[in-house]
Backbone as XML, in Angstrom:
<?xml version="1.0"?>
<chain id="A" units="angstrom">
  <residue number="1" name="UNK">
    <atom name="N" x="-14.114" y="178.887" z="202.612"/>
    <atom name="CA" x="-14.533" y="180.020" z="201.825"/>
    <atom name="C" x="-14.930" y="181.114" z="202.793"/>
  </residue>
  <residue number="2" name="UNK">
    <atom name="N" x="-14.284" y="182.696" z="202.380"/>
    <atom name="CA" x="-14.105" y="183.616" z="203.586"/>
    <atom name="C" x="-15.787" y="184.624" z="202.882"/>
  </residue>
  <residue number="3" name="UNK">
    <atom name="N" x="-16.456" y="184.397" z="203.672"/>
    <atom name="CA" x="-17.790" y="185.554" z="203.198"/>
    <atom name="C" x="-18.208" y="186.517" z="204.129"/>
  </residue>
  <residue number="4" name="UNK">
    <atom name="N" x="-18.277" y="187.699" z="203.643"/>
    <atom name="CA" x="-19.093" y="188.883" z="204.545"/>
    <atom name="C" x="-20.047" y="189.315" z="204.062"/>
  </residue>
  <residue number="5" name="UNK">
    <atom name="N" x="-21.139" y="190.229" z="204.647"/>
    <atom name="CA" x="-21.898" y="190.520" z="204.126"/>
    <atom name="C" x="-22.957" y="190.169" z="203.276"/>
  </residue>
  <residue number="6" name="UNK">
    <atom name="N" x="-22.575" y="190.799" z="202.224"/>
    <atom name="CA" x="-24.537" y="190.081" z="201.232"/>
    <atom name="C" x="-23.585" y="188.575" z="200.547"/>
  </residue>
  <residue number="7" name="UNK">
    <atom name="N" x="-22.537" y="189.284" z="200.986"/>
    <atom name="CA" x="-21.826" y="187.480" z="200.196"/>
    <atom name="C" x="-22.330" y="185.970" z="200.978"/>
  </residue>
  <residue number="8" name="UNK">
    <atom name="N" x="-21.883" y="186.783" z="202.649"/>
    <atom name="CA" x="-22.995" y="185.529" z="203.239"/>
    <atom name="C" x="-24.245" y="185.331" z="202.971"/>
  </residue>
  <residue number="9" name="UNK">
    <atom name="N" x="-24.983" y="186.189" z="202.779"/>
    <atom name="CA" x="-26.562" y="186.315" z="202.413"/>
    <atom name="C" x="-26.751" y="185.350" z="201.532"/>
  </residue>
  <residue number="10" name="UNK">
    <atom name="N" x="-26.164" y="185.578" z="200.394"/>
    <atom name="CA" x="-25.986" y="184.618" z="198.926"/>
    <atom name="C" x="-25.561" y="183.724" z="199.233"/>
  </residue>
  <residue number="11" name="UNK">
    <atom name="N" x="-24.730" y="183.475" z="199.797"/>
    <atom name="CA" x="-24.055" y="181.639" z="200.466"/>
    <atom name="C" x="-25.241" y="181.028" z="200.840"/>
  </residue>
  <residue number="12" name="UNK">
    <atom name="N" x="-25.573" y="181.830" z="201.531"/>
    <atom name="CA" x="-26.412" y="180.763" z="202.898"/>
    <atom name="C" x="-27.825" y="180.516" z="202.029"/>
  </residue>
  <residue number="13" name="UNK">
    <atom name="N" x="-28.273" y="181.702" z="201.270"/>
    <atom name="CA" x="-29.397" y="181.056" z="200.140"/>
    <atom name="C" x="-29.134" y="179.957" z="199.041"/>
  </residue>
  <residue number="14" name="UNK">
    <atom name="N" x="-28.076" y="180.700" z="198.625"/>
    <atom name="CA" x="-27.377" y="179.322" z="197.656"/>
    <atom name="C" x="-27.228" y="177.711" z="198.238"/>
  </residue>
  <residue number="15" name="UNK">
    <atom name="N" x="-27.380" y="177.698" z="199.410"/>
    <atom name="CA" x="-26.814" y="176.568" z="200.379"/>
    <atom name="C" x="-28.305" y="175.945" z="200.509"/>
  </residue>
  <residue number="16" name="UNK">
    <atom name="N" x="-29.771" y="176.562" z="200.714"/>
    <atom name="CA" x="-30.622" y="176.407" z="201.284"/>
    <atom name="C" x="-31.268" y="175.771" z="200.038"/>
  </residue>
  <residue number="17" name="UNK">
    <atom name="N" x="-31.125" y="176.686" z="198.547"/>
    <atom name="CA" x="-32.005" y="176.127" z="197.700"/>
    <atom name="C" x="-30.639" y="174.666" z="196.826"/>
  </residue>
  <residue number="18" name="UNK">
    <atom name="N" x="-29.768" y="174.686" z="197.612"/>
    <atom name="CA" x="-28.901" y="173.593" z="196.799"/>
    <atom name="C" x="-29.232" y="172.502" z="198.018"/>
  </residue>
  <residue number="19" name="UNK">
    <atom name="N" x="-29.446" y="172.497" z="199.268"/>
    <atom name="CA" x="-29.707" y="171.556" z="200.246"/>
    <atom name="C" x="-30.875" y="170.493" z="200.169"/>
  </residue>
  <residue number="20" name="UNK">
    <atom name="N" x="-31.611" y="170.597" z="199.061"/>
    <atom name="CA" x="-32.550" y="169.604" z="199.242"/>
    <atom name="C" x="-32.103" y="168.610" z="197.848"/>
  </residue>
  <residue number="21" name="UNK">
    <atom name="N" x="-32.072" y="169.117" z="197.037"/>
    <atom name="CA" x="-30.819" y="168.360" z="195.883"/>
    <atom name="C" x="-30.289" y="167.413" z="196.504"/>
  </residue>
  <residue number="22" name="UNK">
    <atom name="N" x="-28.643" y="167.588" z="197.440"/>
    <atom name="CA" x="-28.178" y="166.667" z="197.863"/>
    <atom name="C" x="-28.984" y="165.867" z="198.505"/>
  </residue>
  <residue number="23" name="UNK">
    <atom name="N" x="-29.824" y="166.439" z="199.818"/>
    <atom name="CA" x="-30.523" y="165.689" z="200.590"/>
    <atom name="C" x="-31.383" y="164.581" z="199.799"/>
  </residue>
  <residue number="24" name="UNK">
    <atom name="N" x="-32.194" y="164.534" z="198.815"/>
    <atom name="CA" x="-33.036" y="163.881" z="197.919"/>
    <atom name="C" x="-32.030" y="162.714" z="197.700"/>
  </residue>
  <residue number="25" name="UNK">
    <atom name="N" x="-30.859" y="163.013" z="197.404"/>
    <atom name="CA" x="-30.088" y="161.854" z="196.353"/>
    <atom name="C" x="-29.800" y="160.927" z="197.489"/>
  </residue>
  <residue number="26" name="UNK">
    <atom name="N" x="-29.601" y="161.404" z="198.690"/>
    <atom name="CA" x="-28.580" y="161.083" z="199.871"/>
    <atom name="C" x="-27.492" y="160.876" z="199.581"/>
  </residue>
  <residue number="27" name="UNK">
    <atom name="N" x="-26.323" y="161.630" z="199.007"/>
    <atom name="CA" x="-25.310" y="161.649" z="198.692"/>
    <atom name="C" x="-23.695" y="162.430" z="199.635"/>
  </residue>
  <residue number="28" name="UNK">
    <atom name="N" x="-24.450" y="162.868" z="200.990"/>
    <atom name="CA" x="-23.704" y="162.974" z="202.326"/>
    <atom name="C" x="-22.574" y="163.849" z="201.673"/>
  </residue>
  <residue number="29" name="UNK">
    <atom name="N" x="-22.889" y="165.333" z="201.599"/>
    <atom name="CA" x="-21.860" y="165.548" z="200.904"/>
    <atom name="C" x="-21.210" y="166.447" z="202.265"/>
  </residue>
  <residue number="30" name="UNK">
    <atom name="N" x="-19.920" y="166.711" z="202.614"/>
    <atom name="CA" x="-19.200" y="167.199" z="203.710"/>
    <atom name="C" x="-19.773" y="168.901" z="203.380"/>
  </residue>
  <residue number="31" name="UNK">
    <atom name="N" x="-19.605" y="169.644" z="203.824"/>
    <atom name="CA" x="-19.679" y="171.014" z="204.117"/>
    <atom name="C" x="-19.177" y="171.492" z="202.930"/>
  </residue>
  <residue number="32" name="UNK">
    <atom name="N" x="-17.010" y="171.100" z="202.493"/>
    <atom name="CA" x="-16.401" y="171.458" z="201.702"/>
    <atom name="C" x="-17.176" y="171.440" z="200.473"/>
  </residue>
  <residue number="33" name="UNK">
    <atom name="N" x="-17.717" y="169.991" z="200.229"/>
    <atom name="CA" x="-18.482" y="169.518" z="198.388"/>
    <atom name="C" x="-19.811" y="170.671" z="198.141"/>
  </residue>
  <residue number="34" name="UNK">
    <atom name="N" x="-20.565" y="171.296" z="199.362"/>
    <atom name="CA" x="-21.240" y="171.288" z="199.598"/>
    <atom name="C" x="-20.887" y="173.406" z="198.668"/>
  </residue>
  <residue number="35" name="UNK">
    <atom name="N" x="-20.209" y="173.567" z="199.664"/>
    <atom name="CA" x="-19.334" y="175.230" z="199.503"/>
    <atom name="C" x="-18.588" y="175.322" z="197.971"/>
  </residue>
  <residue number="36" name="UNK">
    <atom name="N" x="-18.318" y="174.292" z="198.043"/>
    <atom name="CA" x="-17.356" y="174.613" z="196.173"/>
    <atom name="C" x="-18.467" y="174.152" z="195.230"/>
  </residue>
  <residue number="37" name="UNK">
    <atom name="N" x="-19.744" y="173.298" z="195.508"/>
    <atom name="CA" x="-20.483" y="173.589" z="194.514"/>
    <atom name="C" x="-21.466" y="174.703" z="194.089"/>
  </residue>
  <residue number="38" name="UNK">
    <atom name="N" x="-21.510" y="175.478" z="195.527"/>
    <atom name="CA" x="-22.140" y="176.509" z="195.216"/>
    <atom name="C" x="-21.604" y="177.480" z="194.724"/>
  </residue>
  <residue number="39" name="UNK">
    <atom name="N" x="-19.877" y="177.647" z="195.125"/>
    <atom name="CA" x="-19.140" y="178.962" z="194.365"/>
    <atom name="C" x="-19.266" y="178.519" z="192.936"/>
  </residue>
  <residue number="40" name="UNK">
    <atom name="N" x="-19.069" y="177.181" z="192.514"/>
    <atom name="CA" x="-18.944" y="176.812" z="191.104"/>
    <atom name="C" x="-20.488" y="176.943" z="190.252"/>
  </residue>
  <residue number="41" name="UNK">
    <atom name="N" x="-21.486" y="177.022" z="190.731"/>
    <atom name="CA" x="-22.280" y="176.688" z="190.083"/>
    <atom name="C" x="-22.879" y="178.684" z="189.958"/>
  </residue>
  <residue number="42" name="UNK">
    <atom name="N" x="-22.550" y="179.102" z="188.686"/>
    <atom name="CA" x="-22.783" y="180.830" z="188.711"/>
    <atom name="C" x="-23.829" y="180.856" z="188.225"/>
  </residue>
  <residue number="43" name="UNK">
    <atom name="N" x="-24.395" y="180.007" z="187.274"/>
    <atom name="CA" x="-26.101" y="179.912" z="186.817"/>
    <atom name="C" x="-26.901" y="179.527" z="187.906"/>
  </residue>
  <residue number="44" name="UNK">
    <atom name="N" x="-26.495" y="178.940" z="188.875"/>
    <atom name="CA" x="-27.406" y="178.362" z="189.987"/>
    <atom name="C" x="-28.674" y="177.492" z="189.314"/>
  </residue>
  <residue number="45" name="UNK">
    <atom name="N" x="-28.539" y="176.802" z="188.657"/>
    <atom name="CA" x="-29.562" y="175.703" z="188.250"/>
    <atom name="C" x="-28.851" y="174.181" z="188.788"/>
  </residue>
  <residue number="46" name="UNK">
    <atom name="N" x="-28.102" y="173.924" z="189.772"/>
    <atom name="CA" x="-28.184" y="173.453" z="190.432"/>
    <atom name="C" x="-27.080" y="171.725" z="189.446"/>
  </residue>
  <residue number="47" name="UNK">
    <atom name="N" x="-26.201" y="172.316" z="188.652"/>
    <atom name="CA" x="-25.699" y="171.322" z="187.777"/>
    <atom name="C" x="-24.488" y="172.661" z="186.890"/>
  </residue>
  <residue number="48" name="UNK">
    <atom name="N" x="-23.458" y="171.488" z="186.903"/>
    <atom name="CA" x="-21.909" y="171.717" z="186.251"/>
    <atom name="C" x="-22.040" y="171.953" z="185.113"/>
  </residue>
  <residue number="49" name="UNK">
    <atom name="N" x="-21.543" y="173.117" z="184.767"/>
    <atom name="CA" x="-21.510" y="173.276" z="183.117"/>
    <atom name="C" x="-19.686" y="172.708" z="183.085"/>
  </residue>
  <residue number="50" name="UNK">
    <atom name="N" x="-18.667" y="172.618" z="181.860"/>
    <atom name="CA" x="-17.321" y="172.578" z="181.766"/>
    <atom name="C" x="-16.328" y="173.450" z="182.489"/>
  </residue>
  <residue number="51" name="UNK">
    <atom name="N" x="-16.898" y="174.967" z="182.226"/>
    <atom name="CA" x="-16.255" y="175.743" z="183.115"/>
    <atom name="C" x="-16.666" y="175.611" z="184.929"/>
  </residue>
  <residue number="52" name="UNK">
    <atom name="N" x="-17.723" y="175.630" z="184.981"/>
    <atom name="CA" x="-18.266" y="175.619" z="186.355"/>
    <atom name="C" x="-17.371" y="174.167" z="186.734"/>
  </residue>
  <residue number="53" name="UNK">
    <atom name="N" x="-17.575" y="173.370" z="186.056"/>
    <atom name="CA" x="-16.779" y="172.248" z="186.435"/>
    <atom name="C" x="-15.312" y="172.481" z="187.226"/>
  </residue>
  <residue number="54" name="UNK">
    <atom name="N" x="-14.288" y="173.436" z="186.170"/>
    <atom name="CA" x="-13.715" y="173.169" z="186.634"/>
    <atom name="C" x="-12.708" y="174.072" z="187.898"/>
  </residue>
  <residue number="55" name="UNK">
    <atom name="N" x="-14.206" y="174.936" z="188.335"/>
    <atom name="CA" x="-13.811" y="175.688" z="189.297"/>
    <atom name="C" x="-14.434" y="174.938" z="190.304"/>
  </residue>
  <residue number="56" name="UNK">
    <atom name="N" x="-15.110" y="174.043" z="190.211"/>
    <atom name="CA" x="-15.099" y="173.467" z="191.744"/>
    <atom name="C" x="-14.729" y="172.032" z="191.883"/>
  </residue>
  <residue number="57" name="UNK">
    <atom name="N" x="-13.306" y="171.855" z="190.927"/>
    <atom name="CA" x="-12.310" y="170.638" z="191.111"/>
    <atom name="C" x="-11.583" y="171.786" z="191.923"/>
  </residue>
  <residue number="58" name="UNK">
    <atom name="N" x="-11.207" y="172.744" z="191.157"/>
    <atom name="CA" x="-9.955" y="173.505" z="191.901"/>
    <atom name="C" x="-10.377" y="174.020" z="193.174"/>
  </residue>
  <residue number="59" name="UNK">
    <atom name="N" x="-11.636" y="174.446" z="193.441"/>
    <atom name="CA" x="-11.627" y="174.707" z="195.120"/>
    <atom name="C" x="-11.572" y="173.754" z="196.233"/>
  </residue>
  <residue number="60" name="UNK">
    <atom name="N" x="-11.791" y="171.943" z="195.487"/>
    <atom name="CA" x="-12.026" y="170.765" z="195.944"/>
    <atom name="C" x="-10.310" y="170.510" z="196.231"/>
  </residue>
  <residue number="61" name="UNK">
    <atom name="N" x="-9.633" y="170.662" z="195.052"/>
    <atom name="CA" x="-8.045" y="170.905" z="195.161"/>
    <atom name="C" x="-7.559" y="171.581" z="196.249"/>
  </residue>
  <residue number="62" name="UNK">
    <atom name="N" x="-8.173" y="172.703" z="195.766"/>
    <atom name="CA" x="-7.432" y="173.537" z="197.152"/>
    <atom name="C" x="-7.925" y="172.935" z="198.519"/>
  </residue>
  <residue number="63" name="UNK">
    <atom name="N" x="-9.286" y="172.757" z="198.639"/>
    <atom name="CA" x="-9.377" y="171.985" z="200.223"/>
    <atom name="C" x="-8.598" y="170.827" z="200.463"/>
  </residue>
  <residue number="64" name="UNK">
    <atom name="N" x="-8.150" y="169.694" z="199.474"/>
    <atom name="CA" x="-6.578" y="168.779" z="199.897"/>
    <atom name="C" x="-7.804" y="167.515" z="199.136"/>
  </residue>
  <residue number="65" name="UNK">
    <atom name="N" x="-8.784" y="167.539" z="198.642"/>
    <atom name="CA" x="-9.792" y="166.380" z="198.361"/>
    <atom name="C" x="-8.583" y="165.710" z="197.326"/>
  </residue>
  <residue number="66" name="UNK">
    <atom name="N" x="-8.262" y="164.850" z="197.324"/>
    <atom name="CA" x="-7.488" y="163.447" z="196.454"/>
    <atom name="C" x="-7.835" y="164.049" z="195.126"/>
  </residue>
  <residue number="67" name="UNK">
    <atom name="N" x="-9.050" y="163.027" z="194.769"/>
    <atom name="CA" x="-9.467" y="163.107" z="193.537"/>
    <atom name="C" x="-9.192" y="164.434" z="192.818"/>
  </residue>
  <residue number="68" name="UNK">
    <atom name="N" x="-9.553" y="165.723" z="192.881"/>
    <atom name="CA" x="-9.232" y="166.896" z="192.290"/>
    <atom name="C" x="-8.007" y="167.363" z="192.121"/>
  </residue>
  <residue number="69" name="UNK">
    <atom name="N" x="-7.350" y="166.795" z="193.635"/>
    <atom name="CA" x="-5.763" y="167.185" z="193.247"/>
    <atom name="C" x="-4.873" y="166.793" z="192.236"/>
  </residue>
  <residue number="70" name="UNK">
    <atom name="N" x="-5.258" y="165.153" z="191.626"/>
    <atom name="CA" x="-5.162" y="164.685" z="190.707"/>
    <atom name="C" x="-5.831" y="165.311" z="189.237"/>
  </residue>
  <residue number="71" name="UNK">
    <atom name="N" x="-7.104" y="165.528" z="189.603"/>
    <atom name="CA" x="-7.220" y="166.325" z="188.143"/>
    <atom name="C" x="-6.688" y="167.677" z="188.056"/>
  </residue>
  <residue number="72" name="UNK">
    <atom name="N" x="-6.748" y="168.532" z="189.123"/>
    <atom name="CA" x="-5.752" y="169.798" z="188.873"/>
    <atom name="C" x="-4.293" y="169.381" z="188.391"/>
  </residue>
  <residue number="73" name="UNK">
    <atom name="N" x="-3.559" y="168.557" z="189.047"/>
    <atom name="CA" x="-2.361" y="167.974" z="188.513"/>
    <atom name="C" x="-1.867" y="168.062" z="187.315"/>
  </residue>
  <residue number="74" name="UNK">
    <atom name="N" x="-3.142" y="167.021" z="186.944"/>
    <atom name="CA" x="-2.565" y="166.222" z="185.339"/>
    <atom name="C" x="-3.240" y="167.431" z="184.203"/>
  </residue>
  <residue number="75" name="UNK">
    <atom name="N" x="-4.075" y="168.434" z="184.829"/>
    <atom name="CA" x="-4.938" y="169.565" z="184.249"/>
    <atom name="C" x="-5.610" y="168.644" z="183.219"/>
  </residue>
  <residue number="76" name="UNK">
    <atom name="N" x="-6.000" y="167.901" z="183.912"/>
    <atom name="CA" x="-7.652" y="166.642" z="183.063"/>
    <atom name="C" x="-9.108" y="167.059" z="183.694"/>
  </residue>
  <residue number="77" name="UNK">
    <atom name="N" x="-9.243" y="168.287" z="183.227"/>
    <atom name="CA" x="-10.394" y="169.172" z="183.159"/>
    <atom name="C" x="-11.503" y="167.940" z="182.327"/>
  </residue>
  <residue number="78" name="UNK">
    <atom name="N" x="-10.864" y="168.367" z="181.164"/>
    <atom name="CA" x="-12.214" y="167.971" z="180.153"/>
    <atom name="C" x="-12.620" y="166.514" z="180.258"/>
  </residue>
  <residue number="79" name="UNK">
    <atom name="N" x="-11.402" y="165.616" z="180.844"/>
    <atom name="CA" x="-11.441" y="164.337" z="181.057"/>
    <atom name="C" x="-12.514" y="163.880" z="181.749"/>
  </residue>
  <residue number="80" name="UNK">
    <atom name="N" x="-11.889" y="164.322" z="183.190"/>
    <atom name="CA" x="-12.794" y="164.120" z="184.644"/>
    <atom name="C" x="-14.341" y="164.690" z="184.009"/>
  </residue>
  <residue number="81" name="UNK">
    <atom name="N" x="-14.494" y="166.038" z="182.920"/>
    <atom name="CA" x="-15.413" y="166.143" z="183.075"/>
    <atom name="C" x="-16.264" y="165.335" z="182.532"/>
  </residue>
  <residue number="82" name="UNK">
    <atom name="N" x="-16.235" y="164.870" z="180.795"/>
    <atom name="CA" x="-16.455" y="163.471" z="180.188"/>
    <atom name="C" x="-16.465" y="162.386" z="181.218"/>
  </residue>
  <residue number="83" name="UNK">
    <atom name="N" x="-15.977" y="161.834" z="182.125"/>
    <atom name="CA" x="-16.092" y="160.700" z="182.844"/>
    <atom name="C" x="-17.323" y="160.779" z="183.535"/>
  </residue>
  <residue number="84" name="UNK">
    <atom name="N" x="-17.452" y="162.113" z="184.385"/>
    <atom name="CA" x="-18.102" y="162.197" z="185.597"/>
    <atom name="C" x="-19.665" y="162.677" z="184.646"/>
  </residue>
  <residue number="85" name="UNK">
    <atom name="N" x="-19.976" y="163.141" z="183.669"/>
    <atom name="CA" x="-20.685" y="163.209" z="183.001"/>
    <atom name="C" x="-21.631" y="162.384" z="182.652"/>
  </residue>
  <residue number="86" name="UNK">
    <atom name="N" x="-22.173" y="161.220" z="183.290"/>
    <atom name="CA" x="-23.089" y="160.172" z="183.097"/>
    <atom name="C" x="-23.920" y="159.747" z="181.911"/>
  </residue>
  <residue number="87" name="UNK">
    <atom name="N" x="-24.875" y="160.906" z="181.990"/>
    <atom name="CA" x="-25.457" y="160.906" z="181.005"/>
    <atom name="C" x="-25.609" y="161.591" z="179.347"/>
  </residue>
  <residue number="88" name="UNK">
    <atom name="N" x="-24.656" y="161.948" z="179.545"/>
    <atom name="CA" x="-23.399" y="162.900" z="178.901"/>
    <atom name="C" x="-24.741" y="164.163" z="177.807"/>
  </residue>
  <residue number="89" name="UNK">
    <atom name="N" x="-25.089" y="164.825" z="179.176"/>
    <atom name="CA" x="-25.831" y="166.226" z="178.579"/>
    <atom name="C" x="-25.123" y="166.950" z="178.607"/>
  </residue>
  <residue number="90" name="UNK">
    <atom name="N" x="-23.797" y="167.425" z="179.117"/>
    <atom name="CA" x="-23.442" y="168.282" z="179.029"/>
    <atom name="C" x="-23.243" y="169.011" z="180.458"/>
  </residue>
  <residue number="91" name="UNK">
    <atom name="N" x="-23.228" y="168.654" z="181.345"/>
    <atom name="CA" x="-23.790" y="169.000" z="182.678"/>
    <atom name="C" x="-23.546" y="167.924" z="183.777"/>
  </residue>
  <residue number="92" name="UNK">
    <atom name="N" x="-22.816" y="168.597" z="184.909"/>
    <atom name="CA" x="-23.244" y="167.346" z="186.008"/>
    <atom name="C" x="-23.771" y="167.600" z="187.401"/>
  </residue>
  <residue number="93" name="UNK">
    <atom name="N" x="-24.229" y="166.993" z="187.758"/>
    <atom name="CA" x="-25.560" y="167.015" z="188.577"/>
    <atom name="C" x="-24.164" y="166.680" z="190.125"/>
  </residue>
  <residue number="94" name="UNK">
    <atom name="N" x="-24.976" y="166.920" z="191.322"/>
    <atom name="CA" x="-23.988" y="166.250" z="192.347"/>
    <atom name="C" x="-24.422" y="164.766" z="192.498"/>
  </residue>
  <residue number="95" name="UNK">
    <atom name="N" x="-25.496" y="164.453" z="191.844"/>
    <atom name="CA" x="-25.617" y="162.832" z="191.833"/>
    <atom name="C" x="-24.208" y="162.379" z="191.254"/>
  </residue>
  <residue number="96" name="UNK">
    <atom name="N" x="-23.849" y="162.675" z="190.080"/>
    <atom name="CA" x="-23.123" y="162.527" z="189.116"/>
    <atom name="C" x="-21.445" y="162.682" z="189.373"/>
  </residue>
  <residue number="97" name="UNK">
    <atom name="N" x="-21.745" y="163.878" z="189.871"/>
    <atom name="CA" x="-20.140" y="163.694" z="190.948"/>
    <atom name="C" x="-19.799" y="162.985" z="191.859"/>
  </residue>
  <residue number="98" name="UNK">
    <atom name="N" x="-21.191" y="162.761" z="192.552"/>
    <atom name="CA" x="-20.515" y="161.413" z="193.702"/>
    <atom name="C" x="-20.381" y="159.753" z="193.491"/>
  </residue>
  <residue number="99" name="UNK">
    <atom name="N" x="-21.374" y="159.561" z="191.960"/>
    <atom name="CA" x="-20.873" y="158.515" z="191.620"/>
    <atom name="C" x="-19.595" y="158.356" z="190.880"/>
  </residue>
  <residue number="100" name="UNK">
    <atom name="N" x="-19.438" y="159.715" z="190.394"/>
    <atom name="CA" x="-17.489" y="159.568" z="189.732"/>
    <atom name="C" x="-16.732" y="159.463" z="190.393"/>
  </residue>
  <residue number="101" name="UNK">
    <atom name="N" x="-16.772" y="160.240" z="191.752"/>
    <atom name="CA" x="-15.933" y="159.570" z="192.468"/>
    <atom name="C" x="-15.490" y="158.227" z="193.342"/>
  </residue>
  <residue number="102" name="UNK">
    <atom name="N" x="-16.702" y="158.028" z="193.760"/>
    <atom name="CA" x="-17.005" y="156.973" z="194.154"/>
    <atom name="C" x="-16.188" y="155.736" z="193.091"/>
  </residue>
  <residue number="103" name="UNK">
    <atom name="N" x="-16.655" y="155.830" z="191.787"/>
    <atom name="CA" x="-15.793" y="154.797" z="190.718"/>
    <atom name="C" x="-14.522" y="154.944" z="190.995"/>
  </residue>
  <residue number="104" name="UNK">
    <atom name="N" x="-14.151" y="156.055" z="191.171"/>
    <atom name="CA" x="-12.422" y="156.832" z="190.874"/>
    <atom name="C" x="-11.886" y="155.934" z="192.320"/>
  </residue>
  <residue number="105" name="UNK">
    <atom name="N" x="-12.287" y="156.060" z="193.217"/>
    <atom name="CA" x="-11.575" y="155.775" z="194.523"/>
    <atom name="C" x="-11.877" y="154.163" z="194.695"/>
  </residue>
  <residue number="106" name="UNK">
    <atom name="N" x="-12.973" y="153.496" z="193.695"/>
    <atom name="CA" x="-12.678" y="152.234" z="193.887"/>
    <atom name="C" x="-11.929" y="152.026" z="192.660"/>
  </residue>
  <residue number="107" name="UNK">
    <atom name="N" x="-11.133" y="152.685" z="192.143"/>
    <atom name="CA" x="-10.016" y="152.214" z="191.275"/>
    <atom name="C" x="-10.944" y="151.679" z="189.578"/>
  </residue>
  <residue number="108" name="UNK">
    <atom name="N" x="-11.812" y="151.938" z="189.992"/>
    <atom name="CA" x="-12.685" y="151.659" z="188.242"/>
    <atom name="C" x="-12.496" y="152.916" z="187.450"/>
  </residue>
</chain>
């Protein structure tokens, strides 16, 4: 993700108040998971709405991540999002994404 200016400003805050989230869960998320959840998340409360969802499969897509390329593919938006949805509020948390995937890549 290409940022200048107050765009970096906003990254790097977005990054700072989303960094203790992951850190708490310990859920080791790479840089990439880390960058597409912050472009995706436009409310910044720190959790996936459907749409937010499924702009940060497609930036996960575009970085080459498996799993997304498959849901961009098959365009199983609402699917992946129902699956990865745990507790099914409506919303997913990055706890919530890394245990979907986690299922997905052990083939459950």
């Amino acid at each position: 993700m290409q940022t200048t200016g107050f765009g970096r400003t906003l990254l790097g805050a977005a990054l700072i108040a989303t960094a203790p989230l992951w850190a708490a869960e310990d859920l080791r998320p790479t840089q990439g998971e880390i960058d597409a959840f912050v472009l995706a998340d436009a409310d910044r409360d720190r959790s996936l709405t459907k749409p937010e969802f499924k702009t940060f499969v497609q930036a996960m897509a575009q970085q080459g991540q498996p799993t997304a390329r498959q849901i961009r593919f098959f365009g199983a938006y609402g699917l992946a999002f129902s699956i990865a949805d745990g507790d099914k509020d409506g919303r997913i948390t990055p706890a919530e994404l890394r245990q979907a995937d986690d299922r997905h890549r052990a083939g459950q």
